[in-house]
C-alpha positions as CSV (number, residue, x, y, z in Angstrom):
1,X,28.6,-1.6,19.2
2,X,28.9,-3.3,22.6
3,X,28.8,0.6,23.9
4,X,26.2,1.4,22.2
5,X,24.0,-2.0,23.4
6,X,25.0,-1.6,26.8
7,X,22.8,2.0,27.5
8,X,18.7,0.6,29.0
9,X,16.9,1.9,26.8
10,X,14.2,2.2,29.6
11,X,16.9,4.9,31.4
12,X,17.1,6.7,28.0
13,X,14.0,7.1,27.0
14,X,11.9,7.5,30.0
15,X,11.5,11.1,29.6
16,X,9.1,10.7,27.1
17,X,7.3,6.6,27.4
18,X,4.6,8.0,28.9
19,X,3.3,10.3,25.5
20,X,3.4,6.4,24.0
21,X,0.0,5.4,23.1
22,X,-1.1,2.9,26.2
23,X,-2.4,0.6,23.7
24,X,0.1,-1.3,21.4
25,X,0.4,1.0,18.0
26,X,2.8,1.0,14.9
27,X,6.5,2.9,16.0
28,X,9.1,4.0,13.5
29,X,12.7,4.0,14.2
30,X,14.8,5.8,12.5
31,X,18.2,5.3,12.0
32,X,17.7,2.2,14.0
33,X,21.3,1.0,14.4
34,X,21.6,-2.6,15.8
35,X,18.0,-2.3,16.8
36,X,18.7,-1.6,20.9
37,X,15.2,1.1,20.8
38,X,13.7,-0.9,18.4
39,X,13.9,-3.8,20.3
40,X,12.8,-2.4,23.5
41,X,9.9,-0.9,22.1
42,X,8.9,-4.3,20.2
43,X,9.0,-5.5,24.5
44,X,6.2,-2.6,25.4
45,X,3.7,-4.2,22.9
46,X,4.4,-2.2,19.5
47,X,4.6,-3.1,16.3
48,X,8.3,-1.7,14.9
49,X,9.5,-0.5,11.5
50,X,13.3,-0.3,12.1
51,X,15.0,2.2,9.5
52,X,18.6,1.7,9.1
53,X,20.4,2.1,5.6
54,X,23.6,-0.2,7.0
55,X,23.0,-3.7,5.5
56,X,25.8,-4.6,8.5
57,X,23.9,-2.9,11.3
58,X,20.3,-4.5,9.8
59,X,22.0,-8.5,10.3
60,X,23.7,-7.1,13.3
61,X,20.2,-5.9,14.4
62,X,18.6,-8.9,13.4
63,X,21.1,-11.2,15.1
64,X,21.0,-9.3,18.7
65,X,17.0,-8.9,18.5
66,X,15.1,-11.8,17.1
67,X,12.0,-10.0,17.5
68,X,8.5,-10.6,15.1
69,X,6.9,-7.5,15.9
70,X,10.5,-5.0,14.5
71,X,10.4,-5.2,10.6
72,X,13.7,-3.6,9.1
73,X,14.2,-1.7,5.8
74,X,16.7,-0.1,4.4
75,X,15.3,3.5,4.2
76,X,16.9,6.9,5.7
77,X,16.7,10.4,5.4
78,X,16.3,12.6,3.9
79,X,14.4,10.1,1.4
80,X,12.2,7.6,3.2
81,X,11.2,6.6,0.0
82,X,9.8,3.3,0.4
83,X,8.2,4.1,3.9
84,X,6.9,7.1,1.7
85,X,5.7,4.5,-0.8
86,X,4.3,1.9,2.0
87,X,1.5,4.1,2.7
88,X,2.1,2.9,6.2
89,X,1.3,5.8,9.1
90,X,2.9,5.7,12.5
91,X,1.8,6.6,16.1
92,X,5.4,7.7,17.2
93,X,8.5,7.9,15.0
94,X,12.2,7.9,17.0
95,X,15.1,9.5,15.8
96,X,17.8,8.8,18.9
97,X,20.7,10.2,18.5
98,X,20.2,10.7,14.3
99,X,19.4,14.5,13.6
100,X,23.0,15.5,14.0
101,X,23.6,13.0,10.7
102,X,21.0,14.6,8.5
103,X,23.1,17.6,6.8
104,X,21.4,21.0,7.4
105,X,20.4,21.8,3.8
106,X,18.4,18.8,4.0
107,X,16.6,19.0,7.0
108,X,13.6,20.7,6.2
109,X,12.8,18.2,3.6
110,X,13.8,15.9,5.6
111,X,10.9,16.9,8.7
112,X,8.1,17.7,5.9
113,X,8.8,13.4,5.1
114,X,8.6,12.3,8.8
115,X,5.4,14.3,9.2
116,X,4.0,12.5,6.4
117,X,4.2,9.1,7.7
118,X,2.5,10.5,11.4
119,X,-0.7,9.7,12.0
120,X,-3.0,12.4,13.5
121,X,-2.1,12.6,16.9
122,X,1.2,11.0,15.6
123,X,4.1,11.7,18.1
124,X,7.9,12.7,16.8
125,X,10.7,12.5,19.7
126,X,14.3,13.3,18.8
127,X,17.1,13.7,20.5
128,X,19.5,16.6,19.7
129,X,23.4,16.1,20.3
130,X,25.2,19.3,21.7
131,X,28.9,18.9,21.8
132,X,32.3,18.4,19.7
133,X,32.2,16.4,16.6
134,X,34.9,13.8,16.4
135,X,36.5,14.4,12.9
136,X,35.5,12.3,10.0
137,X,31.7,11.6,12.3
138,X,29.9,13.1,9.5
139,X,28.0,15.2,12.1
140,X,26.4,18.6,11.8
141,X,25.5,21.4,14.5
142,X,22.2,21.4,15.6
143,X,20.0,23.5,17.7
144,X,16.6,23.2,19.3
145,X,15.5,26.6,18.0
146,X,15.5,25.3,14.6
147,X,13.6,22.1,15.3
148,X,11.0,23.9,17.2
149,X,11.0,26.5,13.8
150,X,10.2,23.5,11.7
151,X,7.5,22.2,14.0
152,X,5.7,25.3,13.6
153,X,6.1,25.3,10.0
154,X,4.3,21.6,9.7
155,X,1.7,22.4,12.8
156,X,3.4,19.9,15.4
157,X,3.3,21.3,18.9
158,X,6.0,20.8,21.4
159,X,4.9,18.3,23.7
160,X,7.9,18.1,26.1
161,X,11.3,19.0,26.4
162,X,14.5,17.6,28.5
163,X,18.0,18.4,29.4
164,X,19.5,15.0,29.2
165,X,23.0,14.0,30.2
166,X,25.2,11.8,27.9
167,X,24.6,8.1,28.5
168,X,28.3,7.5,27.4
169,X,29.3,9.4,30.6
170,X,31.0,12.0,28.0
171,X,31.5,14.9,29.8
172,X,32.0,17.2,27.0
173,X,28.6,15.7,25.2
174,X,25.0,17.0,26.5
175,X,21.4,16.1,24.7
176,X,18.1,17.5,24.3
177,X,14.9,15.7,24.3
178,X,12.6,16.9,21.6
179,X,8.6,15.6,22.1
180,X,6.4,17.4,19.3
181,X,3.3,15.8,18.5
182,X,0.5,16.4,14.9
183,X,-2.7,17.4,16.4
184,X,-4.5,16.7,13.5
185,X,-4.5,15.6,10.1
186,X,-2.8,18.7,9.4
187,X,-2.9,17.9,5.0
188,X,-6.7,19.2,3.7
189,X,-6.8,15.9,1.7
190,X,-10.4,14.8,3.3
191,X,-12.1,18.1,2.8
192,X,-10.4,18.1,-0.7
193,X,-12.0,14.3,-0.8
194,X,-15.7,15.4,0.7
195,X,-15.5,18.5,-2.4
196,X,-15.1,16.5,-4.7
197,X,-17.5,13.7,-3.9
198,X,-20.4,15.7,-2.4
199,X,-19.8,19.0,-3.9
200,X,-18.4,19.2,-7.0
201,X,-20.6,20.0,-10.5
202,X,-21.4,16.7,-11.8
203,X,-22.8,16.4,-14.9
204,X,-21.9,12.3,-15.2
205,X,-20.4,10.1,-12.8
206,X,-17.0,10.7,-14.4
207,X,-15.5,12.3,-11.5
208,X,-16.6,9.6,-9.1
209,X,-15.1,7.1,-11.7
210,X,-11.7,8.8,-11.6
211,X,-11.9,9.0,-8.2
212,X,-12.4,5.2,-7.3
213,X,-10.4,4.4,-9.9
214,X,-7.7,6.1,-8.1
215,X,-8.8,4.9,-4.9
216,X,-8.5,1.2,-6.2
217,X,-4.4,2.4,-7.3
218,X,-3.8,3.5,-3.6
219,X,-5.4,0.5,-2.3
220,X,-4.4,-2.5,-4.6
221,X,-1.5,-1.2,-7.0
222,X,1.2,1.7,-5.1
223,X,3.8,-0.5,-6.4
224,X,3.3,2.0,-9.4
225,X,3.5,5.1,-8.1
226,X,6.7,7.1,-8.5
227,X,7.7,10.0,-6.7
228,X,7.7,13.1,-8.1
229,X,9.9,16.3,-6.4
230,X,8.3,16.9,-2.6
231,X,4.8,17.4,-3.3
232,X,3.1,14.4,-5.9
233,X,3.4,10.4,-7.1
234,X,2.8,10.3,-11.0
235,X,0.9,6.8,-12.1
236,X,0.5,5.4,-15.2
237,X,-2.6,7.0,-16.7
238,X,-2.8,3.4,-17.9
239,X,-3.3,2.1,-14.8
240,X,-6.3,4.3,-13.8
241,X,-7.8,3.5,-17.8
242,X,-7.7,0.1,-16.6
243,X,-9.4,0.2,-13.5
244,X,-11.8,2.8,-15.2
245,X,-12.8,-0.1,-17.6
246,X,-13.5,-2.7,-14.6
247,X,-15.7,-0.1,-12.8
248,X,-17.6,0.6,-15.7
249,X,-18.0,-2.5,-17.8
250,X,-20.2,-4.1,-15.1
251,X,-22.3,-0.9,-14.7
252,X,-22.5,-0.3,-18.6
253,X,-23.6,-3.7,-19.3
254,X,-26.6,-3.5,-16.5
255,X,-27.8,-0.8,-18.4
256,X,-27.5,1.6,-15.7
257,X,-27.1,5.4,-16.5
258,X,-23.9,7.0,-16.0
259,X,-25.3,10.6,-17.6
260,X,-28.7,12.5,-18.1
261,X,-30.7,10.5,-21.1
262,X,-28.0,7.7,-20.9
263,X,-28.6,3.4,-21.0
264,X,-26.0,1.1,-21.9
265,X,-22.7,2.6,-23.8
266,X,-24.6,4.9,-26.2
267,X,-23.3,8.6,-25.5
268,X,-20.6,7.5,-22.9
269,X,-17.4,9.0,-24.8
270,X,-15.5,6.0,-23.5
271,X,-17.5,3.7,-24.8
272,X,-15.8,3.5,-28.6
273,X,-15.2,0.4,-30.6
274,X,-12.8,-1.1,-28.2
275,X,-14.9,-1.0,-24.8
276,X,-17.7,-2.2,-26.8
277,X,-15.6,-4.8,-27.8
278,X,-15.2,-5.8,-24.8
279,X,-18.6,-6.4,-23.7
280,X,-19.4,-8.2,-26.6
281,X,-17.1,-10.3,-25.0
282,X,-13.2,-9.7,-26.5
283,X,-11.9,-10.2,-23.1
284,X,-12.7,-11.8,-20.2
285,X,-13.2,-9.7,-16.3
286,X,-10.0,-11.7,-15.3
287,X,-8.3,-10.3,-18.1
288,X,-8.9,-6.8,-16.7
289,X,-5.7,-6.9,-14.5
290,X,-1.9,-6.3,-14.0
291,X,-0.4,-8.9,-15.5
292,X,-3.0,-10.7,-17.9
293,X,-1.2,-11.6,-21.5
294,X,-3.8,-11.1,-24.2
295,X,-3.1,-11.9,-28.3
296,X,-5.1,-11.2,-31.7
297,X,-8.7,-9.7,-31.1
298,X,-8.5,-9.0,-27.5
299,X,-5.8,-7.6,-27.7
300,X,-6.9,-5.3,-30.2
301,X,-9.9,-4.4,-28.1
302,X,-8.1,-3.9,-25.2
303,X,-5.4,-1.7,-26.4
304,X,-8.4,0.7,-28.0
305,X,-10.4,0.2,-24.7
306,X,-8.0,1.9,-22.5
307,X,-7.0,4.4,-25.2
308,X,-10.9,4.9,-25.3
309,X,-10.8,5.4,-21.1
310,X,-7.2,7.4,-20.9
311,X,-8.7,9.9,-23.7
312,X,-11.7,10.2,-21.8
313,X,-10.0,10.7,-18.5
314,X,-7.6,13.2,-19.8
315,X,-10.7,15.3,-21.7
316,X,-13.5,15.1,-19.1
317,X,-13.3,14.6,-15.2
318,X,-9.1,15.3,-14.7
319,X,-9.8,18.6,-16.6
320,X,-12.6,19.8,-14.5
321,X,-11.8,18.1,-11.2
322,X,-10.6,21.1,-9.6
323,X,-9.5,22.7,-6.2
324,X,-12.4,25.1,-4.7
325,X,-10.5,28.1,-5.3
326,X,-9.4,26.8,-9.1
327,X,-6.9,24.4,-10.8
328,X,-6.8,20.7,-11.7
329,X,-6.0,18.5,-8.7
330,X,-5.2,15.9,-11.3
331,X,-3.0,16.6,-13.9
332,X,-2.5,14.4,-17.0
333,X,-0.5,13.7,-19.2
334,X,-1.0,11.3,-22.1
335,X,1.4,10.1,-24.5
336,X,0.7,8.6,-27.9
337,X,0.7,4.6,-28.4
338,X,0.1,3.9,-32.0
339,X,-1.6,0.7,-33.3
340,X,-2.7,-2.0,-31.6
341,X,-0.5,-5.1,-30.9
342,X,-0.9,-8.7,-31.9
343,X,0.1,-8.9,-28.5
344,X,0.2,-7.2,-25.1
345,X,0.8,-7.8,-21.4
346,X,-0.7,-5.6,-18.7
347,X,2.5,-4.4,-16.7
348,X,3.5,-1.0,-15.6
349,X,5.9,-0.2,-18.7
350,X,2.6,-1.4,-21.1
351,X,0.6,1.1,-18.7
352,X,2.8,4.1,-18.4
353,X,2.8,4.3,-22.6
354,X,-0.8,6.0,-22.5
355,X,0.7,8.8,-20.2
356,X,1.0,9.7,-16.6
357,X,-1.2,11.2,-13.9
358,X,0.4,13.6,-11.4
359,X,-1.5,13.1,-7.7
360,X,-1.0,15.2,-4.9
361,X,1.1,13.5,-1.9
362,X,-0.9,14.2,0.6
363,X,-3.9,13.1,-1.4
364,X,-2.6,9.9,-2.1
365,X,-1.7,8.8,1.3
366,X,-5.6,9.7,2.8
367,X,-6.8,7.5,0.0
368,X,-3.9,4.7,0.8
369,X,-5.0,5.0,4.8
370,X,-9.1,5.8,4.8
371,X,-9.4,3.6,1.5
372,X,-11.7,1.5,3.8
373,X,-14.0,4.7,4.7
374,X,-13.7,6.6,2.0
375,X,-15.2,4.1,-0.8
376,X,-18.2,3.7,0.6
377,X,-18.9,7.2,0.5
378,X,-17.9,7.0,-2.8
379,X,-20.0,3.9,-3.9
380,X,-23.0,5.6,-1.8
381,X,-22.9,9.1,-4.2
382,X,-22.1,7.4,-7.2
383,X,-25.5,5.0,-6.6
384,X,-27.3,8.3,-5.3
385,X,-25.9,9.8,-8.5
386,X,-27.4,6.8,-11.0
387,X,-30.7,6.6,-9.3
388,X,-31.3,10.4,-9.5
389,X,-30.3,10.0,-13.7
390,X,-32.8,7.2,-13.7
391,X,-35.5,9.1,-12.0
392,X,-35.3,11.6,-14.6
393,X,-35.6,9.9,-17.3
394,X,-38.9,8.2,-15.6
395,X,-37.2,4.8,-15.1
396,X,-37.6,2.6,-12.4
397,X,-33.8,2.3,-10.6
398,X,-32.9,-1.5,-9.5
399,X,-30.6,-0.7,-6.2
400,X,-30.2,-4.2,-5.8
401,X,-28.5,-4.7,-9.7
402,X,-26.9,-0.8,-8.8
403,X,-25.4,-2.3,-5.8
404,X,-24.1,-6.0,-7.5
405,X,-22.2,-3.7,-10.6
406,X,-20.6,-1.3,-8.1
407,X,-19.0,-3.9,-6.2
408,X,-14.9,-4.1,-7.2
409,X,-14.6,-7.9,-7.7
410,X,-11.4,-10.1,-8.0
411,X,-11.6,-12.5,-10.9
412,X,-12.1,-15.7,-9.1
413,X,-10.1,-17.7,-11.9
414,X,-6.7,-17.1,-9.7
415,X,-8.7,-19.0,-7.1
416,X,-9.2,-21.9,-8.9
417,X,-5.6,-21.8,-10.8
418,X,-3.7,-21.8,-7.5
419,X,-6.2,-25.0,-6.8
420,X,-5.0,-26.3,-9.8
421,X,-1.6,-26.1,-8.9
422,X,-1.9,-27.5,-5.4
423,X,-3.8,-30.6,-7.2
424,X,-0.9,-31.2,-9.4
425,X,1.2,-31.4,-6.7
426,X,-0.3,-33.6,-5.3
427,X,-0.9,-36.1,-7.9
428,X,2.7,-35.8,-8.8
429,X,3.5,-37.0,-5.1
430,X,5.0,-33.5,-4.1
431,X,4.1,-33.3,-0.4
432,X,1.5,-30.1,0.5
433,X,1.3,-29.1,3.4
434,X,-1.2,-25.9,5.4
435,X,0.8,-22.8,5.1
436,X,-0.2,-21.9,8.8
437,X,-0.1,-25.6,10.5
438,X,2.0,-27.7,8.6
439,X,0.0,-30.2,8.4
440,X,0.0,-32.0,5.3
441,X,-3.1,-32.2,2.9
442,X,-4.8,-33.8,0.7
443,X,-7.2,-33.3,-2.2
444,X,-10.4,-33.3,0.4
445,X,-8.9,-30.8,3.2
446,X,-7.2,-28.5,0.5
447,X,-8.2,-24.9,0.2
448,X,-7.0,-21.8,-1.3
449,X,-6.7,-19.7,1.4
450,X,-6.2,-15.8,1.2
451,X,-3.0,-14.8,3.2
452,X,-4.9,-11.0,3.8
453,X,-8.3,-11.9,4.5
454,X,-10.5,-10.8,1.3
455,X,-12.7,-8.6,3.7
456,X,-9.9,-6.7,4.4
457,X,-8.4,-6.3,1.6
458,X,-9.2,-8.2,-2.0
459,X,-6.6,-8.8,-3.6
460,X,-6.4,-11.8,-6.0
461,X,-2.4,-11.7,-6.4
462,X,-0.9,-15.3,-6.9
463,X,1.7,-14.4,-4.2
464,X,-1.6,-14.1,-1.8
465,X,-2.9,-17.2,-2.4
466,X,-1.5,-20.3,-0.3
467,X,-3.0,-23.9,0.5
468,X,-4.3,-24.0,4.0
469,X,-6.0,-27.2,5.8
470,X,-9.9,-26.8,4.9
471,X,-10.4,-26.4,9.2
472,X,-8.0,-23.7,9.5
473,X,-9.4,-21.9,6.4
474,X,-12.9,-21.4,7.0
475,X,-13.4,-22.3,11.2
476,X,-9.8,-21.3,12.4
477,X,-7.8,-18.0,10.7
478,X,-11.5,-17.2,8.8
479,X,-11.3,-12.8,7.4
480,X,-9.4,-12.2,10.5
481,X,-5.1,-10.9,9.6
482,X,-2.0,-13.7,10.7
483,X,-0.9,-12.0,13.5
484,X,3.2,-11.0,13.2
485,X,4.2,-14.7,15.4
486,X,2.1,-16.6,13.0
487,X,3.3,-14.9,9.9
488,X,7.0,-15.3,11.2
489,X,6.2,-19.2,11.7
490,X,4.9,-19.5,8.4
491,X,7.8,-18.0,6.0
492,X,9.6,-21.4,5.3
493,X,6.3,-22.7,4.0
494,X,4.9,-19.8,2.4
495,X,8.3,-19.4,0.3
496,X,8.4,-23.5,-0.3
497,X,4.6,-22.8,-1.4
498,X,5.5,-20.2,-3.9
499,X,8.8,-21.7,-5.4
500,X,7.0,-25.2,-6.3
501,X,3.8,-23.7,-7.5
502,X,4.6,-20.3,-9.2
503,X,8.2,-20.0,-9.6
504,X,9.5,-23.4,-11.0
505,X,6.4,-24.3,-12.8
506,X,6.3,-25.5,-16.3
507,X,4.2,-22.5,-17.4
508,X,6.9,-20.1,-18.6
509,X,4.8,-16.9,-18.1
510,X,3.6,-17.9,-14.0
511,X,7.0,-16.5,-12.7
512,X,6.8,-13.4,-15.0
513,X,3.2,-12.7,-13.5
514,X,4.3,-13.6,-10.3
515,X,6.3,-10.5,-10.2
516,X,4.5,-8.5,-11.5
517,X,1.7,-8.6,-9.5
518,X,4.0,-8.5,-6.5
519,X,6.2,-5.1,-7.5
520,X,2.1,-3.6,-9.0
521,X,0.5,-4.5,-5.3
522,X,2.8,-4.5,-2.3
523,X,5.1,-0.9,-2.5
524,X,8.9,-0.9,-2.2
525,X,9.6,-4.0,-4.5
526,X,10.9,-1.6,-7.0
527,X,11.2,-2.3,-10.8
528,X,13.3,-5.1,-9.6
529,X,16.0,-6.8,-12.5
530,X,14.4,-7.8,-15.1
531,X,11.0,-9.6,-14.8
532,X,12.4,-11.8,-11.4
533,X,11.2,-10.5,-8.3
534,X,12.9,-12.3,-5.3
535,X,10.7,-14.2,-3.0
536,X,11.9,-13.2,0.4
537,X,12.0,-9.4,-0.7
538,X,8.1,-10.3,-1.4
539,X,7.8,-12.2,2.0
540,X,9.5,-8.6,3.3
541,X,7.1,-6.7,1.6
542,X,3.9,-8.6,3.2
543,X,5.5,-7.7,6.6
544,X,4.8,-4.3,5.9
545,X,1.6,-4.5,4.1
546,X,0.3,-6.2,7.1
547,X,1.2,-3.4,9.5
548,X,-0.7,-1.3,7.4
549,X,-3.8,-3.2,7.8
550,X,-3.1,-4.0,11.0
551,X,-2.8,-0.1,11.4
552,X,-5.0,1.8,9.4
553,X,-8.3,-0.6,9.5
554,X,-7.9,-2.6,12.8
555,X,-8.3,-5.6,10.9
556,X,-8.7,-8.7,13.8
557,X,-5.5,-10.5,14.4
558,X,-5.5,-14.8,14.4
559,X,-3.6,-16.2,16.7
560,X,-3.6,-19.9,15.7
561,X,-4.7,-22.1,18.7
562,X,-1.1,-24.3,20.3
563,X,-3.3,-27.9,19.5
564,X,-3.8,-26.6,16.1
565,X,0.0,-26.4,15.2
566,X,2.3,-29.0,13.6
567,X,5.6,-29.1,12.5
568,X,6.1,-30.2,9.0
């Protein structure tokens, strides 16, 4: 270790800091050790993800370089499988000194998941050990033929290559620097996306609807998606039935034609006895989410509802949403769920028992990084596609009540619950105190402040809901992201927040929905033990979740003002 931290990274690596991008980006290490390149990259201005499977080398790495902008997981190859799951994207990934580890069988695999998580443009440097093995190393020959053979097979182009001499001053040990870099997006998943939305035979607006309902999954829930071989993620098919139903109801219920001839839920084969249930009224719009308990009648109409909407799915737009040269891009697979329950609670096992939908990788991570770009274009067809319906059946078409039912709205109840909870803190005595200042607060400067700015990305999620001073809230931090400092600062009080209102409250069932809408929304939470989800694995999660925003929409950072802070 001391060997290893004593090399400058600055000597090691400046064959290749120039290809950086000049202005601060998102850098994955892998096989990050005790974080020396990590750390030294974090310095230039970039955010770091620092991959190192070693629990040892991760608090060693921690310990040596306190740094807020290096985030560490666990992942390594071949697998990457929560990075994989993240949906984060990377300007540069690092492997120093790593190939040699990754077992030969395994290395193409391993190359097709690094390219996934480049951005276009993305560069991949690696340095390839020539040399002796010590015994017992666990290293393998490698060579830079076949590196620059699997470039070619995933379109990267060599950028730059370097004889490099052994830092340990081992004179039987050489390297060679790899550069490659993806010129572009290299995966077909946005002409796929443009098909399907502007070109595809539409006959209702069921394809759009699967399509944003899927796009809501990527955005808000790829806790649930599983991996599946190389190639796909299965969901739940009861996940996408449920977000069918929120996209609908609103549209149904404004009486605005999703087919030719159609008003309200007559002819809409989704529209059975349960979804018509449920705009008499069954169940509530905050009901329509991971995590909701429901008993007796809404229940029963919810349970038919998304049978209704996971029938219809399966029958209509996943069967004929298809590649331009033929085939489902969608496949489903439903599964039968007999009667309905006196009582149910949306989580993923509840959603996984209508059947499963298998999604194309590289489809999946376009909608998880252009979600941002690519609804719009959705919302903008699917109203095109209602007004044209409207027009034909010589009715005048209301943009304005077109545009209020298309919006994806958070049920504002978890707002005023988390209020709720702050309050009774308060009158018991409990000190509160502004998640981002410290400073305490009382019932007239409380507000429920989103931890990701609702602009940026709504999300309702208890775990995203903290008290903040009424200043800081709406004149201070505003819809703009904490920046990495301010997030750091604020752990000990974000965790304090969660553990007195969610996780040791008197309602039984807050804890239970806690986690579930952490493991549903933020990726790499797993299935976790039981119904627990641990709080700083959550706070761990955020990290990440923030670099993807950070990332992939260039949300503004806040910096909170120094005369604004204040230690608790």
């Amino acid at each position: 270790m001391p060997r290893y931290e004593a090399v400058q990274p600055a000597a090691l690596h400046g064959w290749w800091r120039d290809l950086l991008p000049a202005s601060p980006g998102a850098v994955l290490d892998i096989g990050a050790g005790s974080g020396r390149d990590a750390a030294w990259l974090a310095t230039l201005g970039h955010a770091v993800v620092a991959a190192e499977p070693s629990s040892a080398m991760r608090q060693q790495g921690q310990r040596l370089h306190p740094d807020h902008r290096i985030r560490w997981t666990a992942d390594a190859l071949p697998e990457l499988a929560g990075l994989l799951q993240s949906g984060l994207s990377f300007d540069a990934v690092l492997l120093s000194a790593v190939w040699q580890h990754v077992p030969p069988l395994q290395r193409a695999r391993a190359f097709r998941k690094i390219c996934t998580l480049l951005k276009p443009g993305g560069l991949l440097v690696l340095t390839l050990r020539q040399g002796p093995a010590p015994a017992g190393s666990g290293m393998h020959p490698v060579s830079l033929g076949e590196v620059e053979a699997l470039a070619r097979d995933h379109g990267l182009m060599p950028v730059r290559q370097m004889a490099l001499p052994d830092q340990q001053g081992r004179p039987e040990v050489s390297w060679t620097g790899v550069a490659l870099r993806l010129p572009d997006d290299g995966t077909g998943a946005l002409p796929l996306l443009r098909h399907v939305i502007l070109n595809d035979a539409k006959s209702t607006t069921y394809k759009l609807g699967l399509l944003r309902a899927l796009l809501r999954a990527a955005d808000g829930a790829a806790g649930l998606a599983e991996p599946q071989g190389e190639a796909e993620i299965v969901l739940p098919l009861g996940l996408l039935a449920l977000n069918w139903l929120r996209l609908y109801r609103p549209l149904v219920a404004a009486r605005l034609p999703q087919a030719p001839n159609n008003a309200g839920p007559e002819g809409l084969g989704f529209a059975g006895p349960g979804f018509r249930a449920l705009l008499a009224g069954a169940a509530t719009e905050a009901d329509l989410r991971i995590g909701s308990r429901l008993g007796g009648a809404a229940a029963k109409a919810m349970h038919a509802a998304l049978g209704e909407a996971a029938r219809t799915i399966a029958r209509m737009p996943a069967l004929y949403m298809t590649y331009p040269q033929g085939g489902p891009i969608l496949p489903v697979q439903r599964s039968r769920t007999g009667s309905a329950p006196e009582a149910l609670l949306l989580d993923a096992a509840y959603l996984r028992s209508f059947g499963s939908v298998r999604v194309p990788l590289h489809l999946w991570r376009a909608l998880q990084r252009f979600a941002a770009w690519v609804e719009p274009a959705l919302v903008a067809e699917w109203t095109r596609l209602m007004g044209d319906y409207a027009r034909r059946m010589g009715q005048v078409f209301d943009a304005g009540a077109a545009a209020a039912a298309m919006r994806w709205a958070e049920p504002e109840r978890d707002v005023a619950l988390s209020r709720r909870l702050a309050l009774g803190l308060l009158e018991d005595g409990a000190p509160l105190r502004c998640a981002w200042t410290g400073r305490a607060l009382v019932s007239a400067t409380l507000d429920i402040d989103h931890l990701f700015p609702w602009s940026a990305w709504p999300c309702g999620d208890l775990w995203n809901l903290l008290p903040a001073h009424r200043e800081v809230n709406q004149r201070l931090k505003r819809d703009r992201l904490p920046s990495a400092p301010v997030l750091a600062a604020a752990e000990a009080r974000i965790l304090g927040w969660w553990q007195a209102a969610y996780l040791q409250a008197n309602d039984r069932l807050l804890p239970v929905r806690f986690g579930h809408e952490a493991r549903a929304s933020l990726p790499g939470l797993g299935a976790g033990r039981g119904e627990y989800c641990d709080p700083e694995q959550v706070f761990a999660a955020i990290g990440l979740q923030r670099l993807r925003l950070r990332q992939d929409q260039q949300v503004p950072e806040w910096t909170m003002p120094r005369d604004s802070r204040e230690s608790p």
